[in-house]
C-alpha positions in Angstrom: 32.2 -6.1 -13.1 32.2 -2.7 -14.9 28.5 -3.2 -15.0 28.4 -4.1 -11.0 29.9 -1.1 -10.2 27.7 1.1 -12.4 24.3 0.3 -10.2 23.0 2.5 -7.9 23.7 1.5 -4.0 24.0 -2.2 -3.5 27.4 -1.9 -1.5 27.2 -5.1 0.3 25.6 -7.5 -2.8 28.4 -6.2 -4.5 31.3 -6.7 -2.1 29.2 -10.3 -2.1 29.4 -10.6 -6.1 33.3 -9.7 -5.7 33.6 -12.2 -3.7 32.3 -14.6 -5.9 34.2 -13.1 -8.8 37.3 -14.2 -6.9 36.0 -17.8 -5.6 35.3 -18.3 -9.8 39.3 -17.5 -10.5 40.8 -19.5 -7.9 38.2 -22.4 -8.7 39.3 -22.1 -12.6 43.2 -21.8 -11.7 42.1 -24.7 -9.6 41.5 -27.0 -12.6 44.1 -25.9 -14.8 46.5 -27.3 -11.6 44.8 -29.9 -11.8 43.5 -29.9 -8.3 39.9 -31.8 -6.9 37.0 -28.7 -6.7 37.0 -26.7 -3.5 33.0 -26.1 -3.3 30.4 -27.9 -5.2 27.3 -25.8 -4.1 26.4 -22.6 -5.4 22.9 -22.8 -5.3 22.0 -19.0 -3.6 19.0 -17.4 -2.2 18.1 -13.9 -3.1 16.0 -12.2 -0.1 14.8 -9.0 -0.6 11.9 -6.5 -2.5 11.2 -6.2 -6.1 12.9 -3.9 -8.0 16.4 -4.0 -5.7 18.6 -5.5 -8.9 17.9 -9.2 -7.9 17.7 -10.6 -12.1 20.8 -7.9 -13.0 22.9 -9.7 -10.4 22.0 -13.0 -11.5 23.0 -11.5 -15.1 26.4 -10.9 -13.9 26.8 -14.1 -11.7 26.2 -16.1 -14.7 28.5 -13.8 -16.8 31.1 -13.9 -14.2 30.8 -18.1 -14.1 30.4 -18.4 -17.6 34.0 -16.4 -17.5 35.7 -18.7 -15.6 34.3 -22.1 -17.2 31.8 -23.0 -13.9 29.1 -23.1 -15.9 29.3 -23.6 -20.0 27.2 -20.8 -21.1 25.8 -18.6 -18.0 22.5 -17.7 -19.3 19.7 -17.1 -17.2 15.8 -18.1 -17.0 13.5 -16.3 -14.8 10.4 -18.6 -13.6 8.1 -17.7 -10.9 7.0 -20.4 -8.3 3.3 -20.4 -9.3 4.8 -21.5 -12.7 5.9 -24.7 -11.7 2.6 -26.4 -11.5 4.5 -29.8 -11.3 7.3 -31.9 -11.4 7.1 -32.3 -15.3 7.3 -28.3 -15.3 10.3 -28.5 -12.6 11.4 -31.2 -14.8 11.8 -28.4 -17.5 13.3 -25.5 -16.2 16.0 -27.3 -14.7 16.6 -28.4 -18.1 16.6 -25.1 -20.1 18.4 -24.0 -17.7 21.1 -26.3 -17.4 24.4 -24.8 -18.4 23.4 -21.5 -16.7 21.4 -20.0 -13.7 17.7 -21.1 -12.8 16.3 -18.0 -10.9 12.6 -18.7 -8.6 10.6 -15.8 -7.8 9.0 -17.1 -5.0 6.0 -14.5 -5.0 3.2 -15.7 -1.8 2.7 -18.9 -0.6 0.6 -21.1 -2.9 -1.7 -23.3 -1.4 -0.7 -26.8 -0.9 -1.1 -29.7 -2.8 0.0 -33.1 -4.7 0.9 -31.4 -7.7 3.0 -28.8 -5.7 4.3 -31.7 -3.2 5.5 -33.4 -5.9 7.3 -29.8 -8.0 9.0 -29.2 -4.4 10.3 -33.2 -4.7 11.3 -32.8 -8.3 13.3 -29.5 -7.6 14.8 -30.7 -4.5 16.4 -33.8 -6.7 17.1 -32.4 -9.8 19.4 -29.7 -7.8 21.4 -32.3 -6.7 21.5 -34.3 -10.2 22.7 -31.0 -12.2 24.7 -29.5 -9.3 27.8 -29.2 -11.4 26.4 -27.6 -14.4 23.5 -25.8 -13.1 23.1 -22.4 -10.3 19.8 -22.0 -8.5 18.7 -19.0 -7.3 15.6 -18.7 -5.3 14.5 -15.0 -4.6 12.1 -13.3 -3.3 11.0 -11.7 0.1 12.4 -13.6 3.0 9.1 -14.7 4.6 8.7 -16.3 1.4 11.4 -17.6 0.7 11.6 -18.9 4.3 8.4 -21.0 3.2 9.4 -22.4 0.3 12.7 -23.7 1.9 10.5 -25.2 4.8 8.3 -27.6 2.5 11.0 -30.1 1.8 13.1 -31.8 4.3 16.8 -31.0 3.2 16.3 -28.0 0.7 17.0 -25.1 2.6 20.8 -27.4 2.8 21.5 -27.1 -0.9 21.3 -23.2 -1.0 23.8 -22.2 1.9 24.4 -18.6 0.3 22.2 -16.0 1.4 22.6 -12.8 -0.4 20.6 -9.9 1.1 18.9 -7.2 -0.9 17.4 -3.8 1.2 15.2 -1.2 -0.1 17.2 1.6 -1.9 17.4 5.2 0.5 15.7 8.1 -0.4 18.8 10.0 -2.4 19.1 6.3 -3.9 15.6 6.3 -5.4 16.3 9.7 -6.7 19.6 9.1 -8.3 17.9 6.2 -10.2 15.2 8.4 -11.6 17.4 11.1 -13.3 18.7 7.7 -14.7 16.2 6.4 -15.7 14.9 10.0 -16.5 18.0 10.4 -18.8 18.1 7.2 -20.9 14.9 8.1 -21.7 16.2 10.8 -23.8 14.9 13.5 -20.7 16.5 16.5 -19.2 15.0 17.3 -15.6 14.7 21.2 -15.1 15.9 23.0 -11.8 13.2 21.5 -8.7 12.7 18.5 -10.6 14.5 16.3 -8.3 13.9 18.0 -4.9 10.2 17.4 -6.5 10.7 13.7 -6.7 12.2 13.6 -3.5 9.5 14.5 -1.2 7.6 12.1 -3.6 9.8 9.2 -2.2 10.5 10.5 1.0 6.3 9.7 1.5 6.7 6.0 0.0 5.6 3.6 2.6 9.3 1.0 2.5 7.2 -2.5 3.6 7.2 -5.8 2.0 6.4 -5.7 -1.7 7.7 -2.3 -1.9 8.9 -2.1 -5.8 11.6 0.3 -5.4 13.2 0.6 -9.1 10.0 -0.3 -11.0 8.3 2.7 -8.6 11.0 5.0 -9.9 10.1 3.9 -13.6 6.3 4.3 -13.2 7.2 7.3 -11.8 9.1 8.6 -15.0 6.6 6.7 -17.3 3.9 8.6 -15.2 5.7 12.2 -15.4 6.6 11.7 -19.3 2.5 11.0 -19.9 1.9 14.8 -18.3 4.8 16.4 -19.7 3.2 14.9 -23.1 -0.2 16.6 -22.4 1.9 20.2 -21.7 3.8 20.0 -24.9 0.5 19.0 -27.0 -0.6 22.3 -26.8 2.3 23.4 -29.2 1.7 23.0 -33.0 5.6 22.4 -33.3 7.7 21.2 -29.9 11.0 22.2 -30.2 13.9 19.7 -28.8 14.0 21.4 -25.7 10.5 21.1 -25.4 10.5 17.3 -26.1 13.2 16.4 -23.8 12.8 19.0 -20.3 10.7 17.7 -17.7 9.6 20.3 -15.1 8.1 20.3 -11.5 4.6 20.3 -13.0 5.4 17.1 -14.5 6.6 15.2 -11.7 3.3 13.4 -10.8 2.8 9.9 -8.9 0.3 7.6 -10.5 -2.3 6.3 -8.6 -0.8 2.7 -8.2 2.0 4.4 -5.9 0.0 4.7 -2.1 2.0 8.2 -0.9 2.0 9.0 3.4 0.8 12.0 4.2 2.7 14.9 4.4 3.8 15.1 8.2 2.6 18.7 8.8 1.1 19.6 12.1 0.3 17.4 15.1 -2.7 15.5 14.3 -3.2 15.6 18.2 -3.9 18.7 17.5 -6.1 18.4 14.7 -8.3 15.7 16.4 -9.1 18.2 18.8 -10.0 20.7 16.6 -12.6 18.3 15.1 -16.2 19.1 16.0 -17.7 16.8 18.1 -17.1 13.2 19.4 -15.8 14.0 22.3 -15.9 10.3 23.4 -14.1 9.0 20.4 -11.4 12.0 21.4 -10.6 10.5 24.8 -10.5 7.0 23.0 -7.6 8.0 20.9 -6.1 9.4 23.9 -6.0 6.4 25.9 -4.6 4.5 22.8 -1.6 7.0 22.3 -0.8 7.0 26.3 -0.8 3.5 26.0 1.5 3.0 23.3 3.7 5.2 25.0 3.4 3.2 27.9 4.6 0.8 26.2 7.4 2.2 25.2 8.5 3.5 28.2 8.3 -0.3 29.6 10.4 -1.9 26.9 13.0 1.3 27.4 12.8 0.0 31.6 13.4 -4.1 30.4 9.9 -4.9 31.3 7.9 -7.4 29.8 5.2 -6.1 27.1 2.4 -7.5 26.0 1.7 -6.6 22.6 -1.6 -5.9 22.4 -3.6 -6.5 19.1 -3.9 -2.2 18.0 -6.4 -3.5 15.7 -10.2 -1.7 16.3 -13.2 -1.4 15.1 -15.0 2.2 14.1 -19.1 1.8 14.5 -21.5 4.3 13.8 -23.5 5.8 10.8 -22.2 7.3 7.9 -20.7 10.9 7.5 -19.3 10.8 11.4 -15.7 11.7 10.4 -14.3 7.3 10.6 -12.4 8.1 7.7 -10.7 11.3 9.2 -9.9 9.9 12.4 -8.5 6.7 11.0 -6.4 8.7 9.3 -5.3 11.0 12.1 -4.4 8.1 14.0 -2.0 6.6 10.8 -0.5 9.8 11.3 -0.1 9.7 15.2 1.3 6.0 15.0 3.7 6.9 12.3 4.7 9.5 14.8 5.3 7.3 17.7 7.2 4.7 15.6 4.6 2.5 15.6 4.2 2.6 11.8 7.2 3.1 9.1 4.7 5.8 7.0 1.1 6.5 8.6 -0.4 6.3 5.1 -4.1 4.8 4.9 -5.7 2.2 2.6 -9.6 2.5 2.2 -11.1 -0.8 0.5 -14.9 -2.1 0.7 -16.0 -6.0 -0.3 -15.3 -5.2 -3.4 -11.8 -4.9 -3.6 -11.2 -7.9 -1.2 -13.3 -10.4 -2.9 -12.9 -11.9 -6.2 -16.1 -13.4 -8.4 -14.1 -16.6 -9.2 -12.4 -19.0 -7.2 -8.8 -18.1 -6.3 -9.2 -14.6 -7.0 -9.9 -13.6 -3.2 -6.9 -14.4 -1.5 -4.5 -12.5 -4.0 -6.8 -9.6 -3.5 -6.7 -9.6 0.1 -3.0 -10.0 0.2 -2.5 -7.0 -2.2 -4.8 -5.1 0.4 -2.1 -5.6 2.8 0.3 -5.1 0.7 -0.7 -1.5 0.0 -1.1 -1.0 3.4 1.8 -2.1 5.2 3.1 0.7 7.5 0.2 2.2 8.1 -3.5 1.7 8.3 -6.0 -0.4 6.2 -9.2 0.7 6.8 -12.5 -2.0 5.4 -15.4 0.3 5.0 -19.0 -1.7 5.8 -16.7 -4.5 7.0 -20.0 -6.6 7.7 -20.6 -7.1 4.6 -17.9 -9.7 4.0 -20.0 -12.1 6.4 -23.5 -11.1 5.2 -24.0 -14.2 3.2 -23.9 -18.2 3.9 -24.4 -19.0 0.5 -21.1 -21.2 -0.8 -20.6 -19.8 -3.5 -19.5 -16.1 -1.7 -15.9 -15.7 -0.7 -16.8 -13.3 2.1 -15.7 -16.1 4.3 -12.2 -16.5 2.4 -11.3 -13.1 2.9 -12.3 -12.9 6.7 -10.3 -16.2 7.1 -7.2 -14.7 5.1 -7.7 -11.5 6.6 -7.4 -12.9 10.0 -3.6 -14.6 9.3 -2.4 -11.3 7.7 -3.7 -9.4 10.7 -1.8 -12.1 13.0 1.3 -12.0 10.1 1.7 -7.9 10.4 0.5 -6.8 13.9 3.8 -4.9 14.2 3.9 -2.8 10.7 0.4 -2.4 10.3 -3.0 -1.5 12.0 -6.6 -2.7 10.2 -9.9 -0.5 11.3 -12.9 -2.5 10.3 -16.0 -0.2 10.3 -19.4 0.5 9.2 -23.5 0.4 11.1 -23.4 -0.9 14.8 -25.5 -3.7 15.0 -24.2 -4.9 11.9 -20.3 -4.5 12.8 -21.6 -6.5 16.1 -22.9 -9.2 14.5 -19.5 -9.1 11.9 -17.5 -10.0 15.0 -19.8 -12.6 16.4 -19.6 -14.0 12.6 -16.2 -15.5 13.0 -14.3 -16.7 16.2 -11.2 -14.9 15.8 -12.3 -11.7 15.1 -13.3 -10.6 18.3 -9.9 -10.8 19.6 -8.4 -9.7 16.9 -10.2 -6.1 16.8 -10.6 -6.1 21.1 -11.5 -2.4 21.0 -14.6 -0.6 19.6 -14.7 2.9 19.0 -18.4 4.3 19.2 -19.0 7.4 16.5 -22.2 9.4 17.4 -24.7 11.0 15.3 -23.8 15.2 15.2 -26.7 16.9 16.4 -27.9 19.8 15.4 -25.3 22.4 16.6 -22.8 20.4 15.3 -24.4 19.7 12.2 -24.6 23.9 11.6 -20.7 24.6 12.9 -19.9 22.0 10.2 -21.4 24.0 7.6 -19.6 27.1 8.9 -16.6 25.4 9.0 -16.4 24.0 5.7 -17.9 27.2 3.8 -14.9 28.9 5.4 -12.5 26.7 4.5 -14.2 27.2 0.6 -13.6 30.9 0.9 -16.8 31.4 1.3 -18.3 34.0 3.8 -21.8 33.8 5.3 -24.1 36.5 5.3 -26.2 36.8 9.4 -29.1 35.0 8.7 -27.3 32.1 6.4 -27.3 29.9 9.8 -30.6 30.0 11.1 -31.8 29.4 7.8 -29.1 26.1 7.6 -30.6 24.9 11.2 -34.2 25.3 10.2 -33.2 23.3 6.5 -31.4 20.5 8.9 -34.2 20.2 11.3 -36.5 19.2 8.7 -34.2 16.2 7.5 -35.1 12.3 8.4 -33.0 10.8 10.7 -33.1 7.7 9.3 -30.5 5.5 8.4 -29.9 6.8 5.5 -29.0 10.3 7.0 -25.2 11.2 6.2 -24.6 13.6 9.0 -21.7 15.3 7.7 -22.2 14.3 4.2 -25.3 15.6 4.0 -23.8 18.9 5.2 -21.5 19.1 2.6 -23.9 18.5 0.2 -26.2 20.7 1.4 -23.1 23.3 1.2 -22.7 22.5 -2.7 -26.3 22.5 -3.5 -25.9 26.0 -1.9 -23.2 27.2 -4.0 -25.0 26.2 -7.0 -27.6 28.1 -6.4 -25.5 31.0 -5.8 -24.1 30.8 -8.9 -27.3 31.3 -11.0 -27.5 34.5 -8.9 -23.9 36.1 -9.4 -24.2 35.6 -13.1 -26.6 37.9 -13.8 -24.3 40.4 -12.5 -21.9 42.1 -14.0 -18.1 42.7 -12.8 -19.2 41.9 -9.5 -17.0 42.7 -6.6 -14.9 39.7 -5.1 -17.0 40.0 -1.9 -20.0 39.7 -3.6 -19.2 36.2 -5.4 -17.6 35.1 -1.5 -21.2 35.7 0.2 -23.4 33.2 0.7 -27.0 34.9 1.5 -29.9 33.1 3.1 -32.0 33.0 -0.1 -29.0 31.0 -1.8 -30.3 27.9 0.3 -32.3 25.1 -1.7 -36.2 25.7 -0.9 -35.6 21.7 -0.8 -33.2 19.3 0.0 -33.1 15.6 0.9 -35.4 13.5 2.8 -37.6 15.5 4.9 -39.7 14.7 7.7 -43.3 15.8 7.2 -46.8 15.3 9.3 -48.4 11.8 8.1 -50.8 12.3 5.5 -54.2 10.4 5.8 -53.8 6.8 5.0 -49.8 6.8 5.3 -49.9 3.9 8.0 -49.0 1.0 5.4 
């Protein structure tokens, strides 16, 4: 109990452990009188994320049982579900377990079969058989865990104790880093926490959130910089060894972080150059959502709309940016719990082996949850009819999850038009799944120039009078093809210029600040992508 009250947050699983605590003493006191057993199931289910405590409360439980003589020794054995291929492996567990606590992770939903038919069978029995000597605890999230229970006519009955497990809060998170922090022998400097803060304050909190393990990748992740600081000394001293600073405090790359909510991205849609149709797209979309709301605040009926779309057009059009504008503006209406977005291509959704696809499209989702997943060149997951290509798995598992999550998370398939077009045609579902289609034009060239302007000011970088007529003429010679990157190409055209720049400023010496800002006309590459020339004789094949 000492323990139990040690843990960070937890209030109500430990007024529910308490409670047990108690139930455990009467129970023994119980025997010693002599008196029949007032409850004979134990059996519990554990709903709830990873990382919120679940196997340290099953620790104590079986302490607390082993205490009072409900079970002989207490001990505990983790399995997960996709572990118990079988009712000869059900048939084990349940035996080394026996005497103590048999805790499930449930993990997804595996696919049916006779093997798992008969592991479900098995388990369902041997609870019964060993209920006197034997706790199960099946844990996991609670659609899950809602699943498993459903497969087997009368086993949800055997585990009538349901012990619920939230997310830790913010300040929660950040108590259990300095923690974690300090027994790892670590001494966080002044800013550290408020650092680590606005780190968790930008988590997306949806299913499969890890919450403690986050907090330890995040201090594993923080000691590996605070290593590379300290190198640079010949001879740390203690202090050295053991403070981590703000510096240090860095997420790794496994942790998906919102955006910082900064500015109305309203605001910052508009400011984008161009697309003016696209613009009043997104506008109908947020009126309607608030619509919406203002129709559930009046008691009337909603629809529910899939908010699901698809982005068409050619690359370099700014899909990216305004998917990721509107995370932000759903996040802002509440549609969203974060607004973060999750960029993936065919290549992170499908596996080269069998059963490899499904877990990868599921962890897609995962990542995403509360805000936006966004498949670039969606099409290509339909592109081939050849058996042995798990495009069609992912579309098929990609259209349940859509269905599963329409409420915590929007998916924005894009890539080529005709190709995206014949993507939804590809699959019966899709096409009411994604019912609106966002068209992204081409920038012409005025556009393509005030891009250039734009980001060379946003470089630091100031351009000299004729620096734009020079970028015009250098655009209007470029094949449209569809190969052209529109605002890619700008930007690469606007690095290929600063290099060139730089072979200029070196040559001189302690050159003014203004001078290494300017860009001049001649800094412009004589040559620079696919141009569009006159047909030479005999170019016709």
């Amino acid at each position: 109990m000492g323990l139990l009250d040690g843990m960070v947050g937890l209030s109500p699983v430990k007024q529910r452990v308490a409670r047990l605590s108690a139930e455990a003493r009467i129970e023994a006191l119980r025997r010693e009188a002599g008196l029949p057993p007032a409850r004979s199931r134990r059996h519990m289910v554990f709903a709830g994320n990873p990382g919120t405590g679940k196997t340290t409360i099953a620790t104590i439980i079986g302490q607390i049982y082993a205490g009072y003589g409900v079970l002989t020794s207490g001990h505990l054995v983790e399995v997960a579900r996709a572990e118990l291929l079988n009712g000869a492996k059900v048939t084990a567990a349940v035996l080394n377990a026996r005497g103590g606590i048999l805790m499930i992770n449930v993990g997804r939903a595996i696919q049916e079969s006779p093997a798992s038919r008969e592991a479900i069978a098995t388990l369902t029995r041997m609870i019964e058989e060993h209920r006197e000597d034997l706790v199960v605890i099946i844990a996991g999230h609670p659609r899950n865990v809602a699943e498993l229970l459903s497969s087997e006519a009368g086993l949800a009955a055997r585990f009538p104790n349901t012990v619920n497990f939230v997310d830790f809060t913010d300040d929660e998170l950040v108590r259990l880093f300095a923690m974690e922090a300090s027994a790892s022998g670590f001494t966080p400097a002044d800013g550290v926490l408020d650092r680590v803060q606005s780190l968790v304050t930008r988590m997306p909190r949806a299913a499969g959130f890890d919450n403690a393990w986050v907090v330890r990748n995040l201090v594993d992740e923080s000691a590996s910089h605070q290593a590379m600081r300290i190198s640079r000394s010949a001879t740390p001293t203690v202090e050295q060894l053991t403070e981590l600073r703000v510096e240090d405090i860095t997420a790794p790359a496994s942790i998906v972080l919102a955006p910082a909510r900064s500015g109305d991205p309203l605001v910052e849609l508009d400011a984008l150059i161009g697309l003016r149709d696209v613009k009043t797209q997104v506008r109908l979309l947020v009126a309607e959502a608030r619509a919406e709301s203002l129709r559930t605040r009046a008691g009337l009926a909603v629809g529910g709309g899939s908010r699901h779309l698809v982005f068409v057009g050619n690359p370099g059009t700014a899909k990216t940016t305004v998917a990721r504008m509107i995370a932000r503006i759903y996040a802002d209406l509440g549609l969203l719990g974060s607004g973060h977005l999750v960029e993936v291509t065919r290549t992170d959704l499908i596996g080269p082996y069998i059963g490899q696809t499904g877990p990868r499209v599921h962890a897609a989702f995962e990542r995403a949850l509360g805000g936006v997943l966004f498949i670039d060149e969606a099409y290509s997951l339909s592109m081939s009819d050849s058996p042995k290509d798990f495009g069609h798995e992912a579309i098929a598992t990609l259209l349940k999850l859509m269905e599963d999550h329409r409420d915590d998370l929007v998916v924005i398939a894009a890539g080529y038009d005709r190709e995206m077009r014949r993507f939804l045609e590809s699959n019966s579902g899709l096409a009411s799944r994604f019912p609106k289609i966002l068209e992204f034009p081409d920038y012409d060239l005025d556009e393509l120039v005030q891009i250039f302007t734009v980001l060379a000011d946003d470089a630091g970088y100031q351009l000299a009078d004729n620096v734009r007529d020079r970028v015009r003429a250098a655009l209007a010679r470029l094949s449209r093809g569809p190969s052209f990157g529109n605002g890619r190409t700008v930007r690469n055209l606007l690095e290929a210029t600063i290099t060139t720049q730089a072979t200029r400023i070196i040559e001189l010496t302690d050159a003014p600040a203004e001078v290494v800002r300017r860009l001049l006309a001649e800094d412009l590459p004589t040559e620079f992508g696919d141009q569009d020339t006159p047909p030479a004789i005999g170019q016709y094949l």
